[in-house]
SEFIDO-443362 format. One record per residue (C-alpha): z, x, y. Coordinates in Angstrom, 2 decimals, padded with zeros to 5 digits, always signed. Last residue first. Layout:
# residues N
<pt pz="Z" px="X" py="Y"/>
...
This chain:
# residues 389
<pt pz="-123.94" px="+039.57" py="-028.92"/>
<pt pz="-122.04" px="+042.28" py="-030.20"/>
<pt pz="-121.58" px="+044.48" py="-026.68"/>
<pt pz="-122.31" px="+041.59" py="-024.55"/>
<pt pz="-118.55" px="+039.75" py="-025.89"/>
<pt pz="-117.24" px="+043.51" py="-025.89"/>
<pt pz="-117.72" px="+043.99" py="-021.83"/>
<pt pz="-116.38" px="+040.78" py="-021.40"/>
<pt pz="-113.38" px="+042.03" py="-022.85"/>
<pt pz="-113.01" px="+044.94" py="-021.11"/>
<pt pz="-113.27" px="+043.30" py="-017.96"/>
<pt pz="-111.22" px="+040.44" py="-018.44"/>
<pt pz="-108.50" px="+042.61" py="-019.21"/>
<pt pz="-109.24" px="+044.64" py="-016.41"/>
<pt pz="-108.37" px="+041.83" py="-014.31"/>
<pt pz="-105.95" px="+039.80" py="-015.70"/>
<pt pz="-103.57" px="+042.38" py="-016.00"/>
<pt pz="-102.28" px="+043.62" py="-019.85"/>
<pt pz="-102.80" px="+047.12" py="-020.14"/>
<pt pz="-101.21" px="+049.53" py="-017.90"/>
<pt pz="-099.25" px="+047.17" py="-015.53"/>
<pt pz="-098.01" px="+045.45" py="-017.94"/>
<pt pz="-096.33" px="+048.62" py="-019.60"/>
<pt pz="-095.18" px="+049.51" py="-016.35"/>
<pt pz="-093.43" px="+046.45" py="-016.22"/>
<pt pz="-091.77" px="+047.29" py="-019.35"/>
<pt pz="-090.71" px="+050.84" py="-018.50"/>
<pt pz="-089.06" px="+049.53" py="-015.41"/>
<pt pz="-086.84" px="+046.53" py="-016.94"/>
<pt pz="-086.04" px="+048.83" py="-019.40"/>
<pt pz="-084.60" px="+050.70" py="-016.93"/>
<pt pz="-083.04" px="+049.10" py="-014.66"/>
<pt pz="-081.21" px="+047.26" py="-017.72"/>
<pt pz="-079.91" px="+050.35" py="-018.95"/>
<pt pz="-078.78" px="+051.28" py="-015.59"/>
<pt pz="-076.71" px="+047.66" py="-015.10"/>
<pt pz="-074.84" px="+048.58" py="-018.36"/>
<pt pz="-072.14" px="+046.24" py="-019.74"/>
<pt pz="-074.28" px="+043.18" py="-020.30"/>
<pt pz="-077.21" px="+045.36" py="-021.82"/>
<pt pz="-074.64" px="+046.83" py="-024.18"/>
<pt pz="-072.93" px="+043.53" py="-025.27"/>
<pt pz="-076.29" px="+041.88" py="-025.77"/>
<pt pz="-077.62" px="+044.64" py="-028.40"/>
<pt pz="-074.24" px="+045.43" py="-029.68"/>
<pt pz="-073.29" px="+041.39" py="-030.38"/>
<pt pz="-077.27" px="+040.70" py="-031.55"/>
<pt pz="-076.53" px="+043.56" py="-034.14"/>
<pt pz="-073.68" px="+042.18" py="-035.59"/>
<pt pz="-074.92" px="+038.42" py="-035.93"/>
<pt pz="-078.65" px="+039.50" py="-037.48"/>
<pt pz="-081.36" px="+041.30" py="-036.61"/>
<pt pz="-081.53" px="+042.20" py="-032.97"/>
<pt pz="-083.90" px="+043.70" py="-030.68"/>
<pt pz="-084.19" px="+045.71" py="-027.71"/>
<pt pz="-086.41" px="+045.98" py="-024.84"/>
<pt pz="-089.01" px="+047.42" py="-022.21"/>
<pt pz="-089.59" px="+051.00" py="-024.29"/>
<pt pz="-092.96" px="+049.93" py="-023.95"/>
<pt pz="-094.18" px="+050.52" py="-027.39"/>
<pt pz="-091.98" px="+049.40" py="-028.97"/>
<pt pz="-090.88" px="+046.66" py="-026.88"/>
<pt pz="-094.03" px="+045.21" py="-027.70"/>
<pt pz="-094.05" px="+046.18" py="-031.45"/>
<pt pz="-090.57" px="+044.16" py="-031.99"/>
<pt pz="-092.88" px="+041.48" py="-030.07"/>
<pt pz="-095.42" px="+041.57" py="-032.38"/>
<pt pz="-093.64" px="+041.61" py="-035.45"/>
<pt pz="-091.05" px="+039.03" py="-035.27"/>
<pt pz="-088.73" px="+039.56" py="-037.57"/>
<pt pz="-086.44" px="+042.17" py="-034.98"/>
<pt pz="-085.90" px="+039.38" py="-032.95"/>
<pt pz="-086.49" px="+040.02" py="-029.59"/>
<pt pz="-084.56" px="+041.35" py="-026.20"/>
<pt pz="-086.02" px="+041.73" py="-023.08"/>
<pt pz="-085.12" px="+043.44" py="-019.74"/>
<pt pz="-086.01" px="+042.27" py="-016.65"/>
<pt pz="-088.41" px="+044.11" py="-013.94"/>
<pt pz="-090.20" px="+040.61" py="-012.76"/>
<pt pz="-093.44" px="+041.76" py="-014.42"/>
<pt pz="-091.14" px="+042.63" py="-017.64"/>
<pt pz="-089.83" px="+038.98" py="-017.47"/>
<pt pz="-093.68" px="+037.66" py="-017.21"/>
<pt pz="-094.80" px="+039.89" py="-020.14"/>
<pt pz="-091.88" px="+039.07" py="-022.67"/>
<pt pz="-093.01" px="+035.22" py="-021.28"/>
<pt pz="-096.52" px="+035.53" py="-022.57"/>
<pt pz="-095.29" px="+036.22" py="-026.31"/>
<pt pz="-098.08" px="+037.83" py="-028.44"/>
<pt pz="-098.64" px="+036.22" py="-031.75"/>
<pt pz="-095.23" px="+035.13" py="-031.85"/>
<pt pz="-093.13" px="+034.29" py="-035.59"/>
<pt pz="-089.63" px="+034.85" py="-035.14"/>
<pt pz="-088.55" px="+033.44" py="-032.29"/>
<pt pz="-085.47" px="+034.59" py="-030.55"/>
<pt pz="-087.17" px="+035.82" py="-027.10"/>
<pt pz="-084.49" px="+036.49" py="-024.94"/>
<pt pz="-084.99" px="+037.65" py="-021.05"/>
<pt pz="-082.47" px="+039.93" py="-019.66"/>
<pt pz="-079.44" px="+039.93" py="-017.47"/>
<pt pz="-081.33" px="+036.88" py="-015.98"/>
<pt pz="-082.05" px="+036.74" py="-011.54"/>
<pt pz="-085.37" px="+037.40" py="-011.50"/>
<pt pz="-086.82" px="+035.84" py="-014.71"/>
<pt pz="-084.53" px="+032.38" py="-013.27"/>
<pt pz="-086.40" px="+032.53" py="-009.93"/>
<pt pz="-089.27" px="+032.74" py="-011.17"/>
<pt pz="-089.03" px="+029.85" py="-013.40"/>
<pt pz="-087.81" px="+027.98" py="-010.58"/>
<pt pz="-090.84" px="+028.38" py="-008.66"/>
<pt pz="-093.13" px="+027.87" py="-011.21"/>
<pt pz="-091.95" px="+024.30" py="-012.13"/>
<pt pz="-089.24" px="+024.04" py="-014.74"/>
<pt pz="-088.58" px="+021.89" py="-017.60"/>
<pt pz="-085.58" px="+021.25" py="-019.61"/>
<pt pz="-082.96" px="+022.91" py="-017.94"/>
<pt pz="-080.16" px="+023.61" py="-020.69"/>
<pt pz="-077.15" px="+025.35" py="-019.47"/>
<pt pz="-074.88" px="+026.85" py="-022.06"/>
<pt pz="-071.74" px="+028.07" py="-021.15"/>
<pt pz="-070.18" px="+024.97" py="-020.47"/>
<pt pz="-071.08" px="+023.87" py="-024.22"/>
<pt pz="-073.31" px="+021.07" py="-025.87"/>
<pt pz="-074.78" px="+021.98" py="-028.95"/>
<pt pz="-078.67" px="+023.03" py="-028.73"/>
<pt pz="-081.52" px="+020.16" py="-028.19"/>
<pt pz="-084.07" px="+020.52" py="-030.23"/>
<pt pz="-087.82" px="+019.89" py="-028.54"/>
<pt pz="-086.60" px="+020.33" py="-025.15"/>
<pt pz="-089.59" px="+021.29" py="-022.93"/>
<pt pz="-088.61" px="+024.40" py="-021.45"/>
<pt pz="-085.85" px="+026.30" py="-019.37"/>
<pt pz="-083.05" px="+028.06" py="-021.45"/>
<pt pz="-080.15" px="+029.15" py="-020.10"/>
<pt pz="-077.50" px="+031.13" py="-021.37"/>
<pt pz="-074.28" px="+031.94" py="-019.76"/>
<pt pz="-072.26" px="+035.31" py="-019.15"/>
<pt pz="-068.46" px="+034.57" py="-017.66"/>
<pt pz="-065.87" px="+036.45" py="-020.36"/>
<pt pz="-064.84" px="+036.02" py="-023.56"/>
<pt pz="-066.09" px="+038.44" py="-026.37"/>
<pt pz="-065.62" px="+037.43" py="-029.72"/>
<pt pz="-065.61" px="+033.58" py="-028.96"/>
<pt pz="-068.87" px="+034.70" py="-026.75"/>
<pt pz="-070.80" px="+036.78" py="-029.55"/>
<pt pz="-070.51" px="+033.48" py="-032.03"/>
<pt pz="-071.79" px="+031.04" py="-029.78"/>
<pt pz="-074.61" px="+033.19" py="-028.38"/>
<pt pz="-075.40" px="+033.68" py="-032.33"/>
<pt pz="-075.39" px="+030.06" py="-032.83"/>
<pt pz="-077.23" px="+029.06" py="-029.85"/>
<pt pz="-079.87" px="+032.04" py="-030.80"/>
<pt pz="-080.21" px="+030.26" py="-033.91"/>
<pt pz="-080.96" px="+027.26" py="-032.30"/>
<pt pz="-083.65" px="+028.74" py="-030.60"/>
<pt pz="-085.18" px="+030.29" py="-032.94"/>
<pt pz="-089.48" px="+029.18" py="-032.03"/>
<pt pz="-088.88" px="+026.41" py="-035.10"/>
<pt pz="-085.31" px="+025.01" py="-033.81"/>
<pt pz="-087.36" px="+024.19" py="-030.80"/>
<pt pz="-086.45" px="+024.79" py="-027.00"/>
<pt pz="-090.40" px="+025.61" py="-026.02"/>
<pt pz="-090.27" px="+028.31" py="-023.20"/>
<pt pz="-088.19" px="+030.57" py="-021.83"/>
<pt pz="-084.73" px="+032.00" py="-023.11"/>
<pt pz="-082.78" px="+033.15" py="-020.06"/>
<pt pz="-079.43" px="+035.50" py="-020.46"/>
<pt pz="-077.05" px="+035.07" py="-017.81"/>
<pt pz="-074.35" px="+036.44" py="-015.26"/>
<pt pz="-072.04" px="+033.55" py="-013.24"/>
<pt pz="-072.62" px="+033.48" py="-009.51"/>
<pt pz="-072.67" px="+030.34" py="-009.39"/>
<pt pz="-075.01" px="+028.45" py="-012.23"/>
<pt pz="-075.50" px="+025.06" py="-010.92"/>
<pt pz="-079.21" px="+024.66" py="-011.98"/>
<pt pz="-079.97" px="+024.15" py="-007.70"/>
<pt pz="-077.82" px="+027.00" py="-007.09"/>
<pt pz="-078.61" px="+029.75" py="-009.46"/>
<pt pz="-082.29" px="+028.82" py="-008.41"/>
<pt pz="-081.90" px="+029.36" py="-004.91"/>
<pt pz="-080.08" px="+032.51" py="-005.54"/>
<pt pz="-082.79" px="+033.69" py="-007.01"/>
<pt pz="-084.49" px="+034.01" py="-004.39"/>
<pt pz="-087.92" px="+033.32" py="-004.48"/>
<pt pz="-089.58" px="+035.21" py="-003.81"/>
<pt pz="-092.59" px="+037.33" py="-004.16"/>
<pt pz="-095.11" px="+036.27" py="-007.05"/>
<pt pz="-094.98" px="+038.19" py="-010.29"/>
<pt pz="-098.56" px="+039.61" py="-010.84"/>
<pt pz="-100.16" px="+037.54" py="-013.70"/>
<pt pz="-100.78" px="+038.55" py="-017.21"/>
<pt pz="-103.21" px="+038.78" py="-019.31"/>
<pt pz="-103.17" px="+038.52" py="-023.15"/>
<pt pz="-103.70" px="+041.12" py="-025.54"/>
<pt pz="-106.74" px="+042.92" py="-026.51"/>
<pt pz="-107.82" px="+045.17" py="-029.65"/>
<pt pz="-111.09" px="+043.98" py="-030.35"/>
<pt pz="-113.03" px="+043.66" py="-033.67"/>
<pt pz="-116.45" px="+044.05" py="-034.48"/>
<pt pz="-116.85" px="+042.69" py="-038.14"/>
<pt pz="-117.73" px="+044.67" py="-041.49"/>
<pt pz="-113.99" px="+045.54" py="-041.81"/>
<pt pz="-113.62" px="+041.81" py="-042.10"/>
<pt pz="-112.06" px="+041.74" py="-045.75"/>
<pt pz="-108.76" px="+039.89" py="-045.32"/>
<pt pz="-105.25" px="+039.77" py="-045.73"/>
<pt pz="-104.13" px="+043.07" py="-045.09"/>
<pt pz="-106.81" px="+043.27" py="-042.40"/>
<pt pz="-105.19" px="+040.35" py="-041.07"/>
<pt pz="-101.73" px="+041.44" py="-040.65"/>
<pt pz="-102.87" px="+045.17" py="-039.56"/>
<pt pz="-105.03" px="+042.90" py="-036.32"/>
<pt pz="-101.59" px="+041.20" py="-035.85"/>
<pt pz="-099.52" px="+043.97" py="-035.65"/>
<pt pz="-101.55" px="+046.33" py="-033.38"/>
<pt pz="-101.44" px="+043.12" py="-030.56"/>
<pt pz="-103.74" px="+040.36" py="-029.10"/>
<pt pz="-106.05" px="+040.54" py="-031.04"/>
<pt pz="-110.15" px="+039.56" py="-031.03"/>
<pt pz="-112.42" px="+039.44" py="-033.96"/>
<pt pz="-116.44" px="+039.08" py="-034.07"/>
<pt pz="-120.12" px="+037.36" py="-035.03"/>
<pt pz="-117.48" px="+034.36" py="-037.57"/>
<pt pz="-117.41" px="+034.23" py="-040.85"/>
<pt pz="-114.76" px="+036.74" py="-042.53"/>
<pt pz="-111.44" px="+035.53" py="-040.51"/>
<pt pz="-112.33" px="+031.62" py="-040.66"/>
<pt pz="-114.09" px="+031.65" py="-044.49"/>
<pt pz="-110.99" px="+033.58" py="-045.63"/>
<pt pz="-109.29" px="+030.84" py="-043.86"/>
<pt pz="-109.94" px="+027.90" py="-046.09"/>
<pt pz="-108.56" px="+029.91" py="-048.89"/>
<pt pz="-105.07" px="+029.65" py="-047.88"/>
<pt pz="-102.83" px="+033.17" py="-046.98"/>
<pt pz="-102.14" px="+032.34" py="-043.44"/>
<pt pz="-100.75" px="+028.74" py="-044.28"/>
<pt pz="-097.77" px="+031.04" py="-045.61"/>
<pt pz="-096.97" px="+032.79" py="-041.89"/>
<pt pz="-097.33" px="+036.05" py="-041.35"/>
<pt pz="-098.52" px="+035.84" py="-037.34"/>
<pt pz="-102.53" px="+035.19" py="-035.90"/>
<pt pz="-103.39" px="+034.00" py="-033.08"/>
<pt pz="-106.82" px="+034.14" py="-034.64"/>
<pt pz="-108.84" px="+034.94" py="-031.81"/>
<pt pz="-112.71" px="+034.42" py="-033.34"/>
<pt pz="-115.66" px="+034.70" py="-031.63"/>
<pt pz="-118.40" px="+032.16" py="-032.88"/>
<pt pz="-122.06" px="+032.29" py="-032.01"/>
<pt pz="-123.61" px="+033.78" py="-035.87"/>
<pt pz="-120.53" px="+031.72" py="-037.21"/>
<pt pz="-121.44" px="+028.15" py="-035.76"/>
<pt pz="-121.20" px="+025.43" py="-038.63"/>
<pt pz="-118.37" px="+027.60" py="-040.74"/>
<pt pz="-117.10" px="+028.80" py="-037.29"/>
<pt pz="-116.60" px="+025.46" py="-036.28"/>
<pt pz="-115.15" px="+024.02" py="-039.35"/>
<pt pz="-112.10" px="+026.20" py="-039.68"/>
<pt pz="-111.85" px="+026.19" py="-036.15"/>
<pt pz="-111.61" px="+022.91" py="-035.34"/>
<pt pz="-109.33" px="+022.17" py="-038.78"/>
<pt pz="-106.45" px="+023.86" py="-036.92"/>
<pt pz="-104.81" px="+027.90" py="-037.76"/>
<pt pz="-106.92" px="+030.19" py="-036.33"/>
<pt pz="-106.25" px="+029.64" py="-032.96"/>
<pt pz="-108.36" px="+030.26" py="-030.52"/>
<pt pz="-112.01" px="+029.64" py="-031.47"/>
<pt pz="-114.99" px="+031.07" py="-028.58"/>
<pt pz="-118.23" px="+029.90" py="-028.56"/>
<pt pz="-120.35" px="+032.79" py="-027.10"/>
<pt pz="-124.10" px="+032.53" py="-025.99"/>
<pt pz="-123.59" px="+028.59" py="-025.57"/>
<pt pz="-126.50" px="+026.39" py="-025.90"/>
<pt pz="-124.38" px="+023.52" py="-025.72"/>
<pt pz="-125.55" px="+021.60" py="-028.83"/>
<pt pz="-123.13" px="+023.12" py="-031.11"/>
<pt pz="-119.97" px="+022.68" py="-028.45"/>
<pt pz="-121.18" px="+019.24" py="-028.36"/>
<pt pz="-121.25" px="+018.91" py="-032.19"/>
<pt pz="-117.92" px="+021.02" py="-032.67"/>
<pt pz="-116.36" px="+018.57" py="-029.90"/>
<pt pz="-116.98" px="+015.34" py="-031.75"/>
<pt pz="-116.38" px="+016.47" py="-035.60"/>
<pt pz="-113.03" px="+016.43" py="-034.43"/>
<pt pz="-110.41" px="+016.06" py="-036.75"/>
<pt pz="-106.85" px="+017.21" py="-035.45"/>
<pt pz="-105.74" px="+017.69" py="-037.96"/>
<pt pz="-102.59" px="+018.95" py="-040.64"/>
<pt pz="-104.26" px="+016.46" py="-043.00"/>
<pt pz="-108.12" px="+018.10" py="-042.99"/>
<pt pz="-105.95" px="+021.40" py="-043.26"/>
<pt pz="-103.97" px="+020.55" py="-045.95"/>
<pt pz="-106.89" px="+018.60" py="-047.80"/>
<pt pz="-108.90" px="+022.17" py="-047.94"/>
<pt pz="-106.22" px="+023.67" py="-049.70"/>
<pt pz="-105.82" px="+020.54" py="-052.03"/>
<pt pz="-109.48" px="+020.39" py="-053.00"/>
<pt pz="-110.02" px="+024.39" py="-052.72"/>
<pt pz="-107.02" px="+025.14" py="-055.25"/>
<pt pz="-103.41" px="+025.92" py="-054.88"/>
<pt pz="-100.10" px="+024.06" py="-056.22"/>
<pt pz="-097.49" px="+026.23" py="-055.67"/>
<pt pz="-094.70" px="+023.72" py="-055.77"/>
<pt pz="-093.09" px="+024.75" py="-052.55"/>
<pt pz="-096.10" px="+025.91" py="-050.04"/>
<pt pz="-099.11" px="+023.25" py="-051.53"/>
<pt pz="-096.98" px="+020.46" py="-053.05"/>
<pt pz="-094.36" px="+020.66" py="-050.16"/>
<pt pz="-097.22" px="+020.72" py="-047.45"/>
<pt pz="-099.01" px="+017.86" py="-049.27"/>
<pt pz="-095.76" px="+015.83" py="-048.43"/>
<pt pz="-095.81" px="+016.86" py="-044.87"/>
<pt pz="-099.34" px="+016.13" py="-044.20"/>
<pt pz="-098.74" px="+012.53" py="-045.96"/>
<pt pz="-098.58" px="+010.65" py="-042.46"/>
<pt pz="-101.81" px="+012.60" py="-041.20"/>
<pt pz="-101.78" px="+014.46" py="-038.27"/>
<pt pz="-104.88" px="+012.81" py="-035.99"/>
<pt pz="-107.81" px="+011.87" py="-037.88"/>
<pt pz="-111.15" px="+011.20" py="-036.40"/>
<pt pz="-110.32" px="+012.53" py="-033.02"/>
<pt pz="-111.74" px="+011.59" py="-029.59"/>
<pt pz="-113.76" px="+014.00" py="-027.46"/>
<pt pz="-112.87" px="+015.78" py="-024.28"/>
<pt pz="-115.17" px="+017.70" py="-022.49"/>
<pt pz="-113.52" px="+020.20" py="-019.86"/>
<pt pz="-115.62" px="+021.79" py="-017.13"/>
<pt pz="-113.84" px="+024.69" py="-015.38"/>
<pt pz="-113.00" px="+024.59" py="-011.94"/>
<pt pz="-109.50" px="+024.31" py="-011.88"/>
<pt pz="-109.76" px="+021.92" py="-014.50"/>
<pt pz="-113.32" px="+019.65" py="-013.96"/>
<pt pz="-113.63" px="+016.73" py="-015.63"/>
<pt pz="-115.65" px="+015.52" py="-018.92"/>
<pt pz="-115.09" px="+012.15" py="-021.15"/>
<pt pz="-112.75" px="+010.72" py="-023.48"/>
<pt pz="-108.87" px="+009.85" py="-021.78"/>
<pt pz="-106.04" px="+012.29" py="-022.20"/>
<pt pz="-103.74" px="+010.86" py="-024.79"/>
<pt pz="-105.46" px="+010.49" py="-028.18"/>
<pt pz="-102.83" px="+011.26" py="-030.81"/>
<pt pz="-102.70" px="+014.95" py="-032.29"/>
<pt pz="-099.61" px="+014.27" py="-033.91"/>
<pt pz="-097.19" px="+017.21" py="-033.74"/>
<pt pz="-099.81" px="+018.91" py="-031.60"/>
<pt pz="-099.01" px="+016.92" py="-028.78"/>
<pt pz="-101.61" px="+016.58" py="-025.64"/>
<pt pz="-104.38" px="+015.66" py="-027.67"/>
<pt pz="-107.99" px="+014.03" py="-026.10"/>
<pt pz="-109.46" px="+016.83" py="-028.23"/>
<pt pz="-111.59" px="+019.70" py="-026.94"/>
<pt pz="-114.80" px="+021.41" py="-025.52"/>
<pt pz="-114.43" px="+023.97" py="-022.74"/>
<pt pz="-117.41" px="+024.62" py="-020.69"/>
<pt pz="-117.62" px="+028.61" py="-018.87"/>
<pt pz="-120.74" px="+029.88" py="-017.41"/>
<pt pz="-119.35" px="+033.36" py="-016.37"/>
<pt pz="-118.79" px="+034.37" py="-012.69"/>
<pt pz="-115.70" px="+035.97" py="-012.89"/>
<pt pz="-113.89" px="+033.49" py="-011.89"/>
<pt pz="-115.13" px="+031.11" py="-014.69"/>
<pt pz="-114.32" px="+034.08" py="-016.82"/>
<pt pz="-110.18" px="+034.15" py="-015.15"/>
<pt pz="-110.47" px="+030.45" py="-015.80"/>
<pt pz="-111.69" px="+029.93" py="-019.48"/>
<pt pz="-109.36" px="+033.43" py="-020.29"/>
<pt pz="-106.20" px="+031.36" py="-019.03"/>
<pt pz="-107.18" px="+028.18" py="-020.37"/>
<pt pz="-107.34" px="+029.66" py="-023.90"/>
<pt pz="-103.97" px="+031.70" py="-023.19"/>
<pt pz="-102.18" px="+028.16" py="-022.55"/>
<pt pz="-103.84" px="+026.18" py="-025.63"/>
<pt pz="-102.37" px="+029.57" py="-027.63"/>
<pt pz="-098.76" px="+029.74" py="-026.84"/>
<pt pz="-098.39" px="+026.29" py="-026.29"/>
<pt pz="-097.28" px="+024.72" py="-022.66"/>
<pt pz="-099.91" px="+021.63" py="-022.21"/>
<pt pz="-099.36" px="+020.07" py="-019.05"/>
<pt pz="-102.49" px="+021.86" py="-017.56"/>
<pt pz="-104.75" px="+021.24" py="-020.78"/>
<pt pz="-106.26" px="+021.39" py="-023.31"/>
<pt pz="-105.79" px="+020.52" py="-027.11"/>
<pt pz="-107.46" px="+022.10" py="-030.57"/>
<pt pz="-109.32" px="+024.59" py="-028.77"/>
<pt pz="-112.98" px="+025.09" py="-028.65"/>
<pt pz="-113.75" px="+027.51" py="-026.03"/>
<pt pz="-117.70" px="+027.74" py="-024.76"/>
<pt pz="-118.82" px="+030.86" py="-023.05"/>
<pt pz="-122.86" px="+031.08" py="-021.72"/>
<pt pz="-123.22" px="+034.74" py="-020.08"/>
């Protein structure tokens, strides 16, 4: 089988959500033994979609990349056109379908090569960017759609009616989303997977006492939020709420969070901010946390719930966040909070109760284990791309 991706950016230094599950699945098929090409943008940042990684093809971890250059990047009046179309209500296909020309990137580029690849399957991941828009308008009887998708306002523009309703299929990654969509759109006429997102088996090591030392933690306790440090995906909210539950309850428990630093939180000893991590490290900290926190509210999945259950850690989410409220739902893996009060009893009780934490860290890697590795995901869900093509 012939699988193209078209992505918005790609990458092994890219860390998004979506970009990084699209190079997952494009590697785990490759390994498989599908035909696998990836057409792209030269993006690394999606805040501007500037050309970065140079035009041409290479080979990432052994799956050909093509990299085109885009028209228009994010254009310098996206934000104002935001406010007209989200705060002044202004709606219509001219100024709906300027949003998402302006949000970017445009790439005519890879939807032609993509077009002209001869691919069985060409695969769009997320919904939101103008490559998809366009590319399953020009390649709907090929195109596979994993919207990505969370209740967000863009969700509800016109220019994604033709997204959601146009393409050969549907893929999810969780109960929540697919219910989202169907509220919002008419695709009962589409096949439509229920999937998720692989995950890998936790390496051993290393020790996280190795990583307590080299971030300068001691032997204090802590709570590790993973991934992007950005205002947007809550984490300064979960500074303020950390802030608040520790002048209530004094005492040695930290918080770290490890990832590109987008918005840095205020300055305080019990708050260690580590910027980047390599793999290693990152292990280490899953291994070693109290519990993983996830404080975004809007995830289409959440990788890194996944990759602390794998290590047997607790989670805890914010209750706003459908799909990883649904998560620990279902897994019985984690907690959530909703506000001040209930982020103090959620935290306090998983800091007081070693047991508890045993066992939600349990039921959530059995959860993994069940329905989210690599392999028989891959399976299932090549078995659905030759079911409706």
């Amino acid at each position: 089988m012939r699988i193209a991706f078209v992505p918005p950016r790609y990458g092994l230094e890219i860390v998004g959500g979506a970009e990084y599950a699209v190079r997952m699945f494009a590697e785990h098929l490759c390994r498989a033994g599908d035909d696998v090409e990836v057409f792209t943008t030269c993006a690394r940042s999606a805040a501007s979609w500037a050309d970065e990684y140079p035009e041409g093809s290479e080979v990432v971890n052994q799956v050909p990349v093509h990299r085109f250059p885009s028209r228009g990047g994010r254009a310098p009046d996206f934000a104002a056109t935001s406010t007209a179309v989200f705060e002044r209500g202004l709606r219509g296909s001219e100024i709906e379908e300027r949003w998402v020309d302006q949000q970017g990137p445009v790439c005519p580029g890879a939807l032609d090569a993509a077009a002209a690849s001869g691919a069985d399957a060409v695969v769009f991941y997320p919904y939101l960017y103008w490559p998809t828009v366009h590319g399953v308008r020009r390649l709907g009887s090929r195109a596979i759609v994993h919207p990505a998708a969370h209740d967000e306002p863009a969700l509800g523009l016109a220019p994604y009616r033709d997204v959601m309703a146009g393409g050969r299929a549907l893929v999810f990654q969780t109960e929540s989303e697919r219910d989202l969509v169907r509220r919002y759109f008419e695709v009962e006429h589409l096949p439509q997977l229920l999937l998720g997102l692989g995950v890998e088996v936790a390496p051993p090591g290393p020790d996280p006492a190795a990583t307590r030392s080299a971030l300068g933690l001691g032997d204090r306790p802590y709570l590790l939020c993973l991934g992007r440090v950005d205002d947007g995906k809550g984490a300064g909210r979960l500074a303020s709420l950390f802030t608040a539950y520790k002048d209530r309850n004094a005492g040695p428990l930290s918080l770290v969070f490890a990832g590109p630093v987008v918005d840095r939180p205020p300055s305080r000893p019990d708050v260690v901010v580590a910027g980047v991590v390599d793999d290693v490290t990152k292990w280490g900290l899953l291994r070693g946390a109290e519990a993983l926190v996830n404080p975004s509210p809007h995830e289409a999945f959440s990788i890194v719930l996944m990759e602390a259950w794998t290590a047997g850690r607790p989670v805890i989410v914010n209750a706003a966040c459908a799909a990883t409220r649904e998560h620990c739902a279902r897994s019985g893996g984690g907690l959530w909070f909703g506000g001040a009060p209930s982020f103090e009893a959620v935290v306090g009780r998983l800091h007081r109760d070693a047991v508890l934490r045993g066992r939600l860290g349990k039921a959530g890697a059995a959860y993994v284990e069940r329905s989210f590795l690599w392999p028989s995901l891959i399976d299932r869900y090549r078995a659905f791309l030759h079911r409706v093509l």
